[in-house]
C-alpha positions as CSV (number, residue, x, y, z in Angstrom):
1,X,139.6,116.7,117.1
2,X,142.9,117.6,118.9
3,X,142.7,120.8,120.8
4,X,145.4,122.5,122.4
5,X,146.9,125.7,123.7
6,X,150.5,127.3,122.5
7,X,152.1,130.2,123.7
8,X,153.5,131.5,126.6
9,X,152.4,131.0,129.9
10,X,149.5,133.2,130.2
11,X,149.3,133.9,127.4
12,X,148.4,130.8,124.8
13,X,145.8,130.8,121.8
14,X,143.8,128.0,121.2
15,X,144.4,126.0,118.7
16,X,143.4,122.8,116.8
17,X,145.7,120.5,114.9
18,X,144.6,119.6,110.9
19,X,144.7,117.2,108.8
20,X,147.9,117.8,107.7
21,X,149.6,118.4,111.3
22,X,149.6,122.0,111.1
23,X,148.3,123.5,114.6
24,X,145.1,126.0,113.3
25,X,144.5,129.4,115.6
26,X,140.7,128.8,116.2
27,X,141.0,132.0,118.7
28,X,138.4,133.8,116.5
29,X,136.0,131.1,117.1
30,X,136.6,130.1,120.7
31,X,138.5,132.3,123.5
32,X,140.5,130.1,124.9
33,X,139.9,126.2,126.1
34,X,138.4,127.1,129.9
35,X,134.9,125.8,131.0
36,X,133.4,128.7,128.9
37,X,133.8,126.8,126.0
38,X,134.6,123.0,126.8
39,X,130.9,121.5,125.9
40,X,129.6,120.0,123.2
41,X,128.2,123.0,121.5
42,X,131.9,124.4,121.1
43,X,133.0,121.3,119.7
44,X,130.2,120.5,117.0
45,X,130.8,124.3,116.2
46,X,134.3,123.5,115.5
47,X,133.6,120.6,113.4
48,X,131.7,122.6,111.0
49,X,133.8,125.3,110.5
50,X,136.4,125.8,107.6
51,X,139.4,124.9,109.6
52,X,142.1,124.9,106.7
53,X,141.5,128.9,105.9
54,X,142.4,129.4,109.7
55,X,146.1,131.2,110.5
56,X,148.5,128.5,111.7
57,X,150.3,129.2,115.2
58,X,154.1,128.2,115.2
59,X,154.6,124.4,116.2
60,X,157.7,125.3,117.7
61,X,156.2,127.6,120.7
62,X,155.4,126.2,123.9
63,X,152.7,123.8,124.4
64,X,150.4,124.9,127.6
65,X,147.9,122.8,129.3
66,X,145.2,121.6,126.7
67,X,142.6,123.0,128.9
68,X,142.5,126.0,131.7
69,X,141.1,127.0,134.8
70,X,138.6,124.3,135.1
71,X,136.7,124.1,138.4
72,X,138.0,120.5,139.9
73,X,141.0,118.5,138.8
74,X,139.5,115.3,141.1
75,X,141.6,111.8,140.9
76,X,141.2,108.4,141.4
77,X,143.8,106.4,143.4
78,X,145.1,102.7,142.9
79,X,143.0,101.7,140.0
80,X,145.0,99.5,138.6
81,X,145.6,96.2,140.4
82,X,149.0,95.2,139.5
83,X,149.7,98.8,140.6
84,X,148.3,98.5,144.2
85,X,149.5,95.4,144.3
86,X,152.9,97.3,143.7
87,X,152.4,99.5,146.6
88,X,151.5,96.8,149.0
89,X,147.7,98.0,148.8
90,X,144.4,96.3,148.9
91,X,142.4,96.3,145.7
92,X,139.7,98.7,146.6
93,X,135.9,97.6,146.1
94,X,135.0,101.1,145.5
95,X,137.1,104.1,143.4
96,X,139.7,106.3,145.9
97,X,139.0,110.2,145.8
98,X,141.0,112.4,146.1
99,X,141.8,116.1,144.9
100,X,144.8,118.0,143.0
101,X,144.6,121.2,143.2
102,X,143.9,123.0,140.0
103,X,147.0,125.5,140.7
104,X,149.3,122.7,140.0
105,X,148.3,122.4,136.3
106,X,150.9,122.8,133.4
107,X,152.1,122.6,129.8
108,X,153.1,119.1,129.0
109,X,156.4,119.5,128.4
110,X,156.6,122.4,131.1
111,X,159.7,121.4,134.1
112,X,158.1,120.0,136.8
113,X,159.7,121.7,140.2
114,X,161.4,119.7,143.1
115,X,161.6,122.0,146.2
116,X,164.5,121.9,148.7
117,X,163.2,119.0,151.2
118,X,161.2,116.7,149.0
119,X,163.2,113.3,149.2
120,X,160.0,111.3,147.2
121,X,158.9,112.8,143.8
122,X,157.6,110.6,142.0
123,X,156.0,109.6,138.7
124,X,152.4,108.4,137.1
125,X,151.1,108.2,133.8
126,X,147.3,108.4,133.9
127,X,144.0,108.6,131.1
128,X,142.6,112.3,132.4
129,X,138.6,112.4,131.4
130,X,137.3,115.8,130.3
131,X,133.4,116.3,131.4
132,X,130.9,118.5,128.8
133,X,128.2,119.3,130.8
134,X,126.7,119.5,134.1
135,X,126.9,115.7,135.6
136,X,124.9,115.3,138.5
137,X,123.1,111.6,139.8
138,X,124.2,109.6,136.7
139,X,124.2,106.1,136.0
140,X,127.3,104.4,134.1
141,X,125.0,103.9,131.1
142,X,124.9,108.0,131.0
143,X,128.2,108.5,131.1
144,X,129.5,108.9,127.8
145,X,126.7,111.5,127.0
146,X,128.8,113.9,129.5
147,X,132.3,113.1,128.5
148,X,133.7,115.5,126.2
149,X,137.1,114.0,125.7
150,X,140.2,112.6,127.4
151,X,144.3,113.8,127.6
152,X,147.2,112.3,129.1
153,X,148.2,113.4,132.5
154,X,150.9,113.2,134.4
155,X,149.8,112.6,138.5
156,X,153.6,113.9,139.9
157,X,153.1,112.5,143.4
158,X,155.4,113.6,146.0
159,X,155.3,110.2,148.5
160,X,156.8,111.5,151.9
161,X,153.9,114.5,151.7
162,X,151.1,112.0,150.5
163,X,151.6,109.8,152.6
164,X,153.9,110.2,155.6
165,X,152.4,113.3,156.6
166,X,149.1,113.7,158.1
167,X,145.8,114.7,156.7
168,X,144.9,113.3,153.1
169,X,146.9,112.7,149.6
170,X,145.7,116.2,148.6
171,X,149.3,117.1,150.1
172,X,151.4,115.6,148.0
173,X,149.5,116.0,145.1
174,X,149.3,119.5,144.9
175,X,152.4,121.6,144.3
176,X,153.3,124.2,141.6
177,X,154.0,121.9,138.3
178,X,152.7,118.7,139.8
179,X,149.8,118.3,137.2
180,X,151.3,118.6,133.3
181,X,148.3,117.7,130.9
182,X,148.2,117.5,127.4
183,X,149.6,118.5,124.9
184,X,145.9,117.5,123.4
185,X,142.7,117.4,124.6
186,X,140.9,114.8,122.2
187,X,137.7,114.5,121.7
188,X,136.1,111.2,122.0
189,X,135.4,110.7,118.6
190,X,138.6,110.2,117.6
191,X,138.9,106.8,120.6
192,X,137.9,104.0,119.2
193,X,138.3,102.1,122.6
194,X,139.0,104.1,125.7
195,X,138.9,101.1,127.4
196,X,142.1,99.4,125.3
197,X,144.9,102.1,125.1
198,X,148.7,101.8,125.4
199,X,150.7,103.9,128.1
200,X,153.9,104.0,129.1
201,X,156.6,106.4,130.9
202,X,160.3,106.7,130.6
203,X,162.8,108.4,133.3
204,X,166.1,109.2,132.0
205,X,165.0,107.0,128.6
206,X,164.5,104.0,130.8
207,X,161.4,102.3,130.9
208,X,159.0,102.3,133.9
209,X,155.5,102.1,133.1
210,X,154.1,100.2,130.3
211,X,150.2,99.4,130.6
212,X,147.1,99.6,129.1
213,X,143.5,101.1,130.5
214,X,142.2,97.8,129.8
215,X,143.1,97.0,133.0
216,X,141.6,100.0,134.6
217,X,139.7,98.4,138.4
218,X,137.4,101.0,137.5
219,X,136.6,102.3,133.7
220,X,135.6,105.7,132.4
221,X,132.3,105.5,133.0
222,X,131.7,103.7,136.4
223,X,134.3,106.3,137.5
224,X,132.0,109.1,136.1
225,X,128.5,107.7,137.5
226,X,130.1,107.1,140.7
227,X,131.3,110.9,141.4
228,X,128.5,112.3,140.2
229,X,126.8,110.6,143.3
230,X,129.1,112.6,145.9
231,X,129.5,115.6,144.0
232,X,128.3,117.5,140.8
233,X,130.9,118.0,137.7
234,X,130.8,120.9,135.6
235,X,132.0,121.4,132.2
236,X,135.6,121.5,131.8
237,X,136.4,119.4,135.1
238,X,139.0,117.0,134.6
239,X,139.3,113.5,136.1
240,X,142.2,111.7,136.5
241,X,142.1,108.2,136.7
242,X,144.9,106.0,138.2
243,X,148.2,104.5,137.0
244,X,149.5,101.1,136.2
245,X,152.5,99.7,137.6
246,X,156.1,100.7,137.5
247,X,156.0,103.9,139.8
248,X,159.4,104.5,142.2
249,X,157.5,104.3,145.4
250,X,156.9,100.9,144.4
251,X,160.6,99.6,143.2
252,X,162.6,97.7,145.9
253,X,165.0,100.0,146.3
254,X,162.2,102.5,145.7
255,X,163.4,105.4,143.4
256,X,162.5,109.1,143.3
257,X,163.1,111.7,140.8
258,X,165.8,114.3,141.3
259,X,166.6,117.8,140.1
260,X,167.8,117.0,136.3
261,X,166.0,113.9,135.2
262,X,163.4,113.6,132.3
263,X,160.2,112.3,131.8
264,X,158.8,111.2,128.5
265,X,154.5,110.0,129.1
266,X,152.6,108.7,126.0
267,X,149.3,107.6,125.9
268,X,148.2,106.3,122.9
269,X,146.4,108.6,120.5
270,X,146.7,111.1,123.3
271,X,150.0,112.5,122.6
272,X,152.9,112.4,124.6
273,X,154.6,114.7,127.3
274,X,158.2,115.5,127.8
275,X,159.4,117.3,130.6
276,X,162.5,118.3,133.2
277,X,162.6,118.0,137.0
278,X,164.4,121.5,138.1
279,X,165.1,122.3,141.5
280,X,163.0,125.1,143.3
């Protein structure tokens, strides 16, 4: 299934998309795609229910994050190896934590703000993992029986506050906007191989990122096992999981976004994203 959210911010209505491409309110069987609801009893709920004799919501309304309020939006840093490489970084032996906060989610095709000041916003396409259930101790083998689904996400990085600045990445991760997900969540069922999907991302309709998760350091579910060793994951959580090459910080001369370019993220099967840099 593709979930998603449409409406105005604030005030979207679940919704799943048909057979047919028409996006189905489902609002009279779940309230709204938050923790609440994201598990697997929702889903095989969903999957039983008459979904054509649903209303439809207008396809032309703004999409909002495929999922809301979840309790953790946790990432994993330089997990591709062609992308550290990239950066001048070691390939790390063990997955890089870090945290977004969950104020920075939006709509996929939401604009994504520049402030007066920032001089390094930059870009990354990333596979975002959606958990089910409570995840606690896990081995790899495990894994899949908590993962609810996956959606594209965008990890807007800004590089002088991740990275120049002291104290952790948290910083320049975290901003109003810097977290567009979506436009679907999609539950696994529908990935044949999470482990061999297409991605890309275009500024201005250039190419910068093309890459697959099959070159991933670290896949879905040693990711998975291996947080739920540090800390417990809860229903709804998201995980974002690392970008291949081809992001500005890593360009020689490096390039950062400015107020007025576009972005344009696909993941394969996962939708894509298309949104505006605007200045604050």
């Amino acid at each position: 299934m593709k979930l998603l959210r449409v409406g105005n911010k604030g005030n979207e209505k679940p919704g799943v998309l048909d057979e047919d491409g028409k996006i189905r309110d489902i609002s009279s069987h779940v309230k709204d795609l938050n923790p609440d609801h994201l598990n697997f009893e929702t889903i095989t709920k969903l999957q039983s229910a008459d979904l054509s004799s649903l209303p439809e919501l207008s396809a032309s309304d703004r999409i909002g994050s495929c999922i809301t309020k979840p309790g953790k939006f946790v990432a994993i840093g330089l997990n591709y190896s062609d992308h550290a490489a990239e950066t001048g970084a070691d390939v790390p032996s063990e997955p890089i934590v870090f945290m977004k906060a969950t104020s920075c989610i939006v709509g996929p095709n939401d604009d994504v703000e520049i402030v007066s000041g920032s001089k390094k916003l930059d870009w990354e396409v990333e596979l975002g993992i959606i958990i089910g259930k409570e995840t606690k101790h896990i081995s790899e083998s495990q894994a899949q029986d908590h993962i609810l689904g996956y959606c594209l996400v965008n990890d807007v990085s800004e590089r002088e506050w991740q990275i120049e600045k002291m104290g952790q990445w948290v910083k320049g991760k975290s901003h109003d906007t810097y977290g567009p997900i979506g436009p679907y969540f999609v539950t696994k069922d529908e990935i044949a191989d999470v482990n061999n999907l297409k991605m890309s991302l275009d500024v201005n309709g250039k190419r910068m990122q093309t890459g697959n998760t099959s070159t991933m350091i670290f896949n879905v579910d040693v990711i998975v096992s291996y947080l739920s060793k540090y800390m417990s994951l809860q229903a709804g959580d998201i995980i974002t999981t690392g970008t291949p090459p081809g992001v500005g910080m890593g360009m020689k001369p490096q390039q950062f976004l400015k107020a007025g370019d576009t972005m344009k993220l696909s993941i394969e099967n996962l939708g894509e994203q298309n949104s505006k840099v605007v200045a604050l």
